[in-house]
DRENLUMFI-803394 format. One line per 10 residues: for each residue x, z, y negated of C-alpha. Coordinates in pm, whole numbers, plus 50000, padded with zeros to 5 digits. Example, Ala and Ser with C-alpha at 12.3 -4.5 7.8 and 13.67 -1.06 7.14 Angstrom:
<pts>
51230,50780,50450 | 51367,50714,50106;
</pts>
This chain:
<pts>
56486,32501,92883 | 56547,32837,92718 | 56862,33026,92897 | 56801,33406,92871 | 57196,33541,92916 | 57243,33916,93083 | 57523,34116,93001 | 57743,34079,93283 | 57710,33675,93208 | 57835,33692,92866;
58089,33921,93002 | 58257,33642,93226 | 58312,33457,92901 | 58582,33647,92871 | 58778,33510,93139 | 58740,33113,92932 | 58971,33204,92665 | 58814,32993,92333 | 59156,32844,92243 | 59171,32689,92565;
58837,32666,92703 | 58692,32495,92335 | 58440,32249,92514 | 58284,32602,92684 | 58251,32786,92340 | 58134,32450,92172 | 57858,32364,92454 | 57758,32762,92360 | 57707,32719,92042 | 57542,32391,92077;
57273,32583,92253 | 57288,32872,92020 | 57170,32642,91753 | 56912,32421,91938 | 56783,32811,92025 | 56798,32763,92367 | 57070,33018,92436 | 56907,33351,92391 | 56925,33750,92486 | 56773,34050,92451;
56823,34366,92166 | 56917,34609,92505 | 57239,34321,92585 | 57366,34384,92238 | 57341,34758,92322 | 57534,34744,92657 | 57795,34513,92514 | 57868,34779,92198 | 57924,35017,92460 | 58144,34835,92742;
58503,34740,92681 | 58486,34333,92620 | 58710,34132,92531 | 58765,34094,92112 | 58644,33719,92142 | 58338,33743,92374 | 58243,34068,92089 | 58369,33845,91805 | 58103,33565,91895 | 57802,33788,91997;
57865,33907,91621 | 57865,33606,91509 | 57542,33542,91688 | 57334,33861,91719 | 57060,33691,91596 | 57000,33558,91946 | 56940,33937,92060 | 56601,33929,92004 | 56375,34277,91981 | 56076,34245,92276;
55779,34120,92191 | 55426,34291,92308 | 55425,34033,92581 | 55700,34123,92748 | 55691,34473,92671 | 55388,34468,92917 | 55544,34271,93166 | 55835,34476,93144 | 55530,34733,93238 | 55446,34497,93530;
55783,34542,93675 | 55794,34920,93711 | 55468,34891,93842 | 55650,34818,94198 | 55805,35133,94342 | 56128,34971,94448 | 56164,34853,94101 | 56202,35171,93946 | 56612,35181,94075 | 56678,34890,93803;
56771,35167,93572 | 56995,35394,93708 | 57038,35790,93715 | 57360,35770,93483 | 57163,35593,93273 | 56898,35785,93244 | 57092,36111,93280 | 57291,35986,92936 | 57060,35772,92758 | 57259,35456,92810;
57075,35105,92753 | 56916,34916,93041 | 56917,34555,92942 | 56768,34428,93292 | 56416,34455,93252 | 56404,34347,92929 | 56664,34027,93035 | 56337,33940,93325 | 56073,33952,93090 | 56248,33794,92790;
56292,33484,93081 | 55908,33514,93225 | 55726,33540,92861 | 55902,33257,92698 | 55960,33014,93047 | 56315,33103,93071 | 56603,33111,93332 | 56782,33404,93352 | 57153,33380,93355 | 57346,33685,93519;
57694,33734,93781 | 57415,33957,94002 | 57366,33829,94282 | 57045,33858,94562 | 57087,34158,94776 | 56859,34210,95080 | 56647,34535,94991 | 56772,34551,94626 | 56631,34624,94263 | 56923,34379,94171;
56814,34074,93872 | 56784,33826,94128 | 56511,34008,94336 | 56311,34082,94045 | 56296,33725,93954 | 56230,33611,94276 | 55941,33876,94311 | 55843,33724,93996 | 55894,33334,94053 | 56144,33361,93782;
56461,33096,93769 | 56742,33310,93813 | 57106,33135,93814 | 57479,33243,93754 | 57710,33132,93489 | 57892,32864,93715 | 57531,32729,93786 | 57417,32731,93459 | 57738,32542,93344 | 57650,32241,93647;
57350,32219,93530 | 57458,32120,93184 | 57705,31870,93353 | 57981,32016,93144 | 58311,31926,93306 | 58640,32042,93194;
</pts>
């Protein structure tokens, strides 16, 4: 299983300190180098902009090579998504307005091209354009950090 992490989920990470959260950092790697622990170009973007912690920035340094540029295939479904009216709020006028990165589309069809689960702190609001919709629209796993951490069993 391929984990496709959204900003605000390698965000949190800043809240497990890697001095004393090691097994967390560890179990990332791990996945980082069995390449099932990816992103997308438009994450690396937002997280150059937002004010992260120097060890959560450190790391996605140390492993921007899992920010991968889209591919034609999810370019278009990236299309498919805007396609839907409602859709169209996933990037938002301040972001338009000042030219600032939207990672969220790109996150969904990084996830739907390559048989991913997405991995994001958004959660499923009725009548939203929020991650969690979109995937369920979609059929498109769609879990949080704590959830992804379950499923891997890790215990600390």
């Amino acid at each position: 299983m391929i984990y496709v992490f959204d900003t605000s989920s390698l965000r949190s990470l800043q809240h497990f300190y890697p001095s004393v959260f090691k097994s967390i950092w560890n179990g990332l790697d791990t996945f980082v180098q069995q390449q099932k622990l990816i992103s997308t170009r438009e994450v690396w973007n937002e997280l150059e902009r937002q004010n992260i912690s120097a060890d959560v920035l450190a790391w996605a340094k140390q492993n921007k090579h899992i920010f991968t540029t889209p591919n034609a295939a999810e370019l278009q479904f990236v299309a498919q998504i805007f396609q839907v009216k409602h859709f169209h709020s996933l990037i938002g006028e301040q972001q338009r307005l000042k030219g600032m990165p939207v990672a969220d589309p790109f996150v969904i069809a990084c996830a739907k091209v390559r048989g991913g689960t997405v991995v994001t702190e958004e959660q499923m609001k009725p009548a939203a354009a929020k991650i969690p919709n979109v995937c369920s629209h979609f059929n498109i796993l769609c879990i949080d950090l704590e959830e992804f951490m379950q499923q891997q069993a890790w215990i600390f």
